[in-house]
N, C-alpha and C positions, 0 to 999 in steps of 0.2 A: 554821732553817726548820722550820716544821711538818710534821709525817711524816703522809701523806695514805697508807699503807700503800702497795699495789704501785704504785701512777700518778704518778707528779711531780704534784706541785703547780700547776708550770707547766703541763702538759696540760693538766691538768683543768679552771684557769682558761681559759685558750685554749679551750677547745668550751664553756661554758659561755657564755662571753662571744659565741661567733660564736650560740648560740644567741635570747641576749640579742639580736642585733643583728637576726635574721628569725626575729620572734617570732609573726609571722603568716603563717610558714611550717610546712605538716607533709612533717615526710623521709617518704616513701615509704618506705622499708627501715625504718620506723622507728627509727633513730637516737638522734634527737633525745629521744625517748619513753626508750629505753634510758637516756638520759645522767639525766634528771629521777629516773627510779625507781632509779635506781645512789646518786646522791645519796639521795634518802628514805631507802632503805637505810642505808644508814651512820649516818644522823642518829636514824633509827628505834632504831639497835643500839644507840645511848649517848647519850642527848637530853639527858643534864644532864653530858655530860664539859666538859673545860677546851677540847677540838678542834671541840667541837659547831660553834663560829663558823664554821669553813670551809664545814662544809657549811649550815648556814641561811642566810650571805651567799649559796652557790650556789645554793642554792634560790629565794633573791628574785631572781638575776639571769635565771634560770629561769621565774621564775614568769610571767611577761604570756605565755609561751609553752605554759605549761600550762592556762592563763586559754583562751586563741584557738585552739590547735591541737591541745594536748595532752589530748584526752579521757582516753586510757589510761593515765595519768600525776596526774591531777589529784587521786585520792581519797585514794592513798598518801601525794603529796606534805603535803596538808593534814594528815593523819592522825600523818606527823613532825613537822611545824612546832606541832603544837598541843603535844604532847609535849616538844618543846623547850622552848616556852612558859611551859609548868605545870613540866618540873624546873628552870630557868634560874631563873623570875624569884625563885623563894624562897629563892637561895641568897645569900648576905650579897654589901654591898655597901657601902661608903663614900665612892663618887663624889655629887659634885653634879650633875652632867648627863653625860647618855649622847648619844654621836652619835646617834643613832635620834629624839633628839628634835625635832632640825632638818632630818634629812634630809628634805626636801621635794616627793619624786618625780621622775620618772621623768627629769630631766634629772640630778638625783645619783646615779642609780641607773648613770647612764656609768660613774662614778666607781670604780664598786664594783669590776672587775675588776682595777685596779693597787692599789686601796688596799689588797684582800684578798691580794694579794703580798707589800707591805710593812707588813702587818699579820703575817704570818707569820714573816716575815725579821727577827729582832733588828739585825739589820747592816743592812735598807738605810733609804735614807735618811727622814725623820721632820718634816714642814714646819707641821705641824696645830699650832697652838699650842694651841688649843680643847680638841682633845680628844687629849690625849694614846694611844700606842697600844694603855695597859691600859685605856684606856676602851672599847676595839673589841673587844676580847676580853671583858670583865665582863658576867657573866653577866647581869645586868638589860637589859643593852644585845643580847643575843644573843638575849634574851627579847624587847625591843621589836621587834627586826629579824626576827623569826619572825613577829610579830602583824602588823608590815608586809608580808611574803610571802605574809601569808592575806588580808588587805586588797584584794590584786592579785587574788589566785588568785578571791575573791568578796568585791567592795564591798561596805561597809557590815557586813560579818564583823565588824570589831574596830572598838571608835570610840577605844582610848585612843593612837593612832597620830597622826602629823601626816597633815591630809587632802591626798587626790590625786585629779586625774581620775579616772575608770573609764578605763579601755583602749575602751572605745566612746563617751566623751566627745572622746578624743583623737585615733580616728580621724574624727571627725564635724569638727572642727575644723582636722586635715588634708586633709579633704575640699573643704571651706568655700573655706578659704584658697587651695589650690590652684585651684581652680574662679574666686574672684572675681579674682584675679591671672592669670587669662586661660589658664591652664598645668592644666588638669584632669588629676588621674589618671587612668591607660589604665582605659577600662571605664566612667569618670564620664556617666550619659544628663545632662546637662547641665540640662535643661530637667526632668526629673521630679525632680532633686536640688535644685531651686532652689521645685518647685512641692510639691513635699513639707513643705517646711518652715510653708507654709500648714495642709495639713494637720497637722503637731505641735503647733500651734498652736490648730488648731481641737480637737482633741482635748485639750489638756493639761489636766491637772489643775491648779485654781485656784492653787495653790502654785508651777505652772511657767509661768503663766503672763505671768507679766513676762520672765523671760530668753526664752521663744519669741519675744516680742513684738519683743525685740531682735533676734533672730537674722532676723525677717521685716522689720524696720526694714533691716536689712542687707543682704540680698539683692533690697531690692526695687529698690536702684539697678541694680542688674544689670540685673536683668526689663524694665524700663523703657528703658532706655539702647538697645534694638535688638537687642540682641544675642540674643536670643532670640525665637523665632517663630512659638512655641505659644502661641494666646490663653489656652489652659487655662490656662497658667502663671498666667498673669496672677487672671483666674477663683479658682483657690486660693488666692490669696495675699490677695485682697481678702475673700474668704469668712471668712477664719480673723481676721481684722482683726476683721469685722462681727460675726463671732460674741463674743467677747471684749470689744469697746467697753463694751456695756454694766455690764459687771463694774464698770468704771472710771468712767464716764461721770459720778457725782453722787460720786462723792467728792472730801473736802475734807483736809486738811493745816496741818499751823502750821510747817512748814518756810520759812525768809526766802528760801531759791531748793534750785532745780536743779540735777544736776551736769550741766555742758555735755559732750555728749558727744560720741566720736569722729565723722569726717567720711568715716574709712576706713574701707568696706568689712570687712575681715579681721578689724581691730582689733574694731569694734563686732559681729559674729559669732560669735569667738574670747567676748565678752564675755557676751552673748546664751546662750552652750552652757554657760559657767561656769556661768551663775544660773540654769541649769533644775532644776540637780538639788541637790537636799540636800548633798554635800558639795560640790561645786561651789561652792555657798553660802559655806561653809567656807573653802575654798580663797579667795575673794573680799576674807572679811572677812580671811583671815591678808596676804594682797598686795593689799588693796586700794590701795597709792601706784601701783602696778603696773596694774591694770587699770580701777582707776578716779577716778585721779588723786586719792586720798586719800577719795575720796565715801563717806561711811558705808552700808550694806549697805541701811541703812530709805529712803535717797532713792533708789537706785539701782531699787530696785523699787516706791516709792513708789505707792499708785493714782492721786493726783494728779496724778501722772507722768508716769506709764503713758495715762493718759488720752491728755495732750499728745501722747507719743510713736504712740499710735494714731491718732490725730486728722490730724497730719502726714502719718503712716506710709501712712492711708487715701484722703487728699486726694492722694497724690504718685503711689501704685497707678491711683487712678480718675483723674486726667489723664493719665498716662501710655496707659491703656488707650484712653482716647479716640484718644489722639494718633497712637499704633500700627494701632489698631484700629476706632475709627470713623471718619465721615462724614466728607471733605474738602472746603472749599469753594473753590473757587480762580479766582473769581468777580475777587475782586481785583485776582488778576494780570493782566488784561487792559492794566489801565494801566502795569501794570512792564514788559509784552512788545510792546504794538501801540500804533505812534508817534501821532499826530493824525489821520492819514490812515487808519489804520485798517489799514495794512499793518505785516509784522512788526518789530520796531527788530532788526534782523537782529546787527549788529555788537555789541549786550550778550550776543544769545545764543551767538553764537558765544562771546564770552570766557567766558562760562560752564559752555561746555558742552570747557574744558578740562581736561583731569583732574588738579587741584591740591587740595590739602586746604582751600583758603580758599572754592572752590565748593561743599565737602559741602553747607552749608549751604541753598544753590537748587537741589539737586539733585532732591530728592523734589516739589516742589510744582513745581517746569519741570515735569518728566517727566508729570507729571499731566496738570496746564495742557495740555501739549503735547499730549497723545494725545486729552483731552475737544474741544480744537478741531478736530484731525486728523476724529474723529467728526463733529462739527459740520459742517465744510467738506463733507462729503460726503452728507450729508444728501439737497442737490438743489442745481439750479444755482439756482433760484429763491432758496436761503435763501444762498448764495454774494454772492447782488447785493444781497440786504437788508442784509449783511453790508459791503457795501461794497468788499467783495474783487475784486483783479484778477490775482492769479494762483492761483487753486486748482491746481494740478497741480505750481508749483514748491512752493506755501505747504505743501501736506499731504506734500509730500515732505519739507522741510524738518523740520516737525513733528514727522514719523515715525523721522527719526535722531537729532532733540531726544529723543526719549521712549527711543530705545534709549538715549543715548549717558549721560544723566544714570541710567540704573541702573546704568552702569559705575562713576559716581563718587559716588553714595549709601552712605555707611557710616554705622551699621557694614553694613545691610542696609533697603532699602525697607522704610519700615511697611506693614504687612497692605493698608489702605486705598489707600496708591500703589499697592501691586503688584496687586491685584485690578483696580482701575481703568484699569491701565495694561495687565494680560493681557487684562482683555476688548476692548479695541481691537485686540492684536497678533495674536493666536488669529486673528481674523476674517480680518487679513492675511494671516497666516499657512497660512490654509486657502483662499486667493483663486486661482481658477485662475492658471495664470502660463505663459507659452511655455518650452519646451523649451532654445530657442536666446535669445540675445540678439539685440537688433536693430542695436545698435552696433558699432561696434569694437573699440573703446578701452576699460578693463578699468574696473573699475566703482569708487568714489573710494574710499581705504584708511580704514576706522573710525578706528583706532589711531595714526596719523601727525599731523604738523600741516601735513599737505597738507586735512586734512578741515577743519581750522578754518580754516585759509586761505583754500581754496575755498568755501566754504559760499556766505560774503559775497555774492561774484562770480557762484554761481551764481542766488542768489535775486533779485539786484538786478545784474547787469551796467552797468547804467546807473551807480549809483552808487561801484562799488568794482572799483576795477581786476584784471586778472585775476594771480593768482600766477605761482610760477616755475612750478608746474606744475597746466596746465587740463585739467577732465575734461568731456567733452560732457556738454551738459542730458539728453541721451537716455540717457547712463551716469546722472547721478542722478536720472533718475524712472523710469528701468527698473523694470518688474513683478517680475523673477527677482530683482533687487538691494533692491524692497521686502519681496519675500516671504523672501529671504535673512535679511537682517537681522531680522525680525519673528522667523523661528524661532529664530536665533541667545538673543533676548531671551527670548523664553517659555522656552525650556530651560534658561534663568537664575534666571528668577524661579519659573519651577514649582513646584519642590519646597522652597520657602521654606519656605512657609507650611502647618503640616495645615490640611487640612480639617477644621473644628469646625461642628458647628452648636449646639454648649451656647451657650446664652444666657449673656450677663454678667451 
């Protein structure tokens, strides 16, 4: 075993390594600082010994921590490693390949704490056919794996290294991922991380901006999908689109095709963050079977491409936007909700308005439907009989737990456009005087149960639909307190959905 003077070996691995693991953490007592400059130290005292290796492996398991957290720590460390660098690499050598030249980042860099054990240990066990374990020790390799630890410590420092993420490539694409996988880490504003990327985009610099374009390719399923309920969002991400087309727009290509690209979220993001930066780039073309099923680096960011993929990326933004966020017309549903006669075909709405995943679908445009007639019917009696209507008192009751009961089952979340349309009916209700007491007796029908879909039928139409196992008087469902009820219940739902924006799209 290698003699590491007063500390075992073993320790010294062991907090290194835990350093290695919360590398975007800083110890308060400073610790963690203490362990990086203890190291330098040593390395600093004899940069061209035969021991150097211990401590330069330590230093790179060290280093994204000196990179993130460790300010106090970062100048020395650099300051050894270059020093090892310059006496390492000139000292003789008759290896054909040094580990250092495959080491591929920060998932090998796990590696480093057991190998640097049985890198010490002639005795233990030796599984690397590759690279033998004088190859982990020889000095050229001890010199690469320093130029690697200055790599971490600041990208773009050494180029003669295999290329790696930045530590802020990496957080940005464990950001990403986590976010579009539903699972955001704690602290993620969801909706500025997703409309941000509109902005990198609109800012990049021409050379980044193909992999932006991808990373906005990527997140715009999100944005679109509902789940999201800042129109700005949406707003940045089209702007950054708009701004960039033109780059693309009249170029031409002699390439016979495209690489078809992912359909997944993460995947094409993860993709997106690769190709923005210069080594990135790098990293691409060494694993391209990996991230781009073989696609050579010139199609990948192709402008003919790029074009297409703006093109799509722009068209799927601006209907989404619509769909979300503008005008609904719901004109047509008259024929899907009111039978010949002109009254409501009661028995689809009811099945509709059960809360099963195969109704998400009619949920947003009933709910609408439902509250513009509810409006309509009350108007006056006059526009009631042109209407042809003959129960307004059951019909707008009916209406009015349509419109609550389908934003129960609207996912992921009511577009802008329902829920505005559907609060400015409920508000009104909502603020409608209403008595103190009820006038009934009998308690008022349960939202949540399938006593409400059962009854519904029976109470809109008696005549037609016999009554269930359990009836609630007409006077419990067109109760005032039980309208005004429900109506707040709903606005306190849909309320804080949406900001308030008034930027124009």
């Amino acid at each position: 075993m290698t003699e590491t003077d007063d500390i075992p070996l073993d320790d010294l691995v062991s907090s290194w390594e835990e350093i290695q693991d919360e590398y975007d953490f800083w110890a308060p007592d400073g610790e963690h600082d203490r362990a990086v400059l203890d190291c330098a130290a040593r390395l600093a005292a004899a940069p061209g010994t035969g021991n150097a290796y211990v401590w330069v492996l330590g230093l790179t398991m060290m280093a994204p921590y000196a990179n993130r957290s460790g300010v106090g720590s970062r100048a020395e460390a650099q300051a050894a490693l270059r020093a090892a660098d310059a006496a390492q690499r000139v000292r003789p050598c008759d290896h054909d390949a040094h580990p250092y030249e495959s080491h591929d980042g920060h998932h090998a860099d796990a590696e480093l704490p057991d190998l640097l054990l049985r890198i010490a240990d002639e005795n233990a066990e030796w599984d690397d056919e590759d690279h033998p374990r004088a190859t982990w020790r020889c000095p050229r390799n001890v010199a690469g794996f320093a130029r690697i630890a200055l790599d971490i410590l600041q990208p773009g420092d050494v180029v003669d290294v295999p290329p790696r993420l930045s530590l802020q490539d990496r957080e940005d694409i464990k950001v990403l991922e986590a976010l579009l996988e539903l699972y955001p880490e704690p602290g993620t504003d969801v909706a500025d991380e997703i409309a941000s990327q509109g902005g990198c985009l609109y800012y990049a610099e021409p050379e980044e901006r193909p992999g932006r374009l991808h990373v906005v390719r990527a997140v715009s399923w999100h944005a679109v999908s509902g789940m999201v309920q800042d129109r700005s969002v949406l707003y940045n991400l089209i702007r950054g689109v708009e701004e960039v087309l033109p780059d693309f727009a009249a170029a031409t290509c002699d390439h016979v095709e495209h690489p078809t690209l992912s359909s997944h979220s993460t995947t094409a993001a993860e993709l997106g963050i690769i190709l923005s930066s210069p080594v990135g780039r790098r990293v691409y073309e060494r694993d391209r079977d990996y991230y781009g099923d073989g696609a050579p680096l010139e199609q990948m960011v192709c402008p003919a491409f790029m074009a297409e993929v703006a093109r799509e990326t722009l068209n799927e933004l601006r209907a989404g936007r619509d769909r979300l966020f503008g005008p609904r017309d719901t004109s047509h549903l008259d024929a899907e909700y009111l039978r010949a006669d002109g009254r409501l075909d009661i028995q689809k709405i009811a099945e509709r308005l059960q809360n099963i995943g195969s109704n998400e679908q009619y949920a947003d445009e009933l709910g609408l439907w439902a509250a513009r007639r509810y409006d309509l019917l009350g108007q006056s009696e006059d526009r009631c009989q042109a209407l042809d209507h003959v129960r307004p008192v059951r019909e707008r009751a009916v209406l009015l737990l349509t419109a609550h009961q389908t934003m129960t089952i609207s996912y992921p979340a009511p577009p802008y456009a329902v829920a505005q349309g559907i609060l400015a009916t409920l508000r009104t209700v909502a603020a409608a005087p209403r008595p103190e007491q009820c006038a009934h007796s009998d308690a008022h029908p349960p939202l949540d149960a399938g006593q409400f879909r059962s009854g519904l039928p029976h109470f809109y139409a008696p005549e037609e639909f016999p009554p269930a196992d359990w009836v609630h008087s007409v006077e419990s469902w067109t109760c005032a307190r039980f309208a005004g009820l429900v109506a707040e219940k709903c606005v306190a739902a849909l309320e804080d959905l949406y900001e308030e924006d008034d930027e124009a799209d």
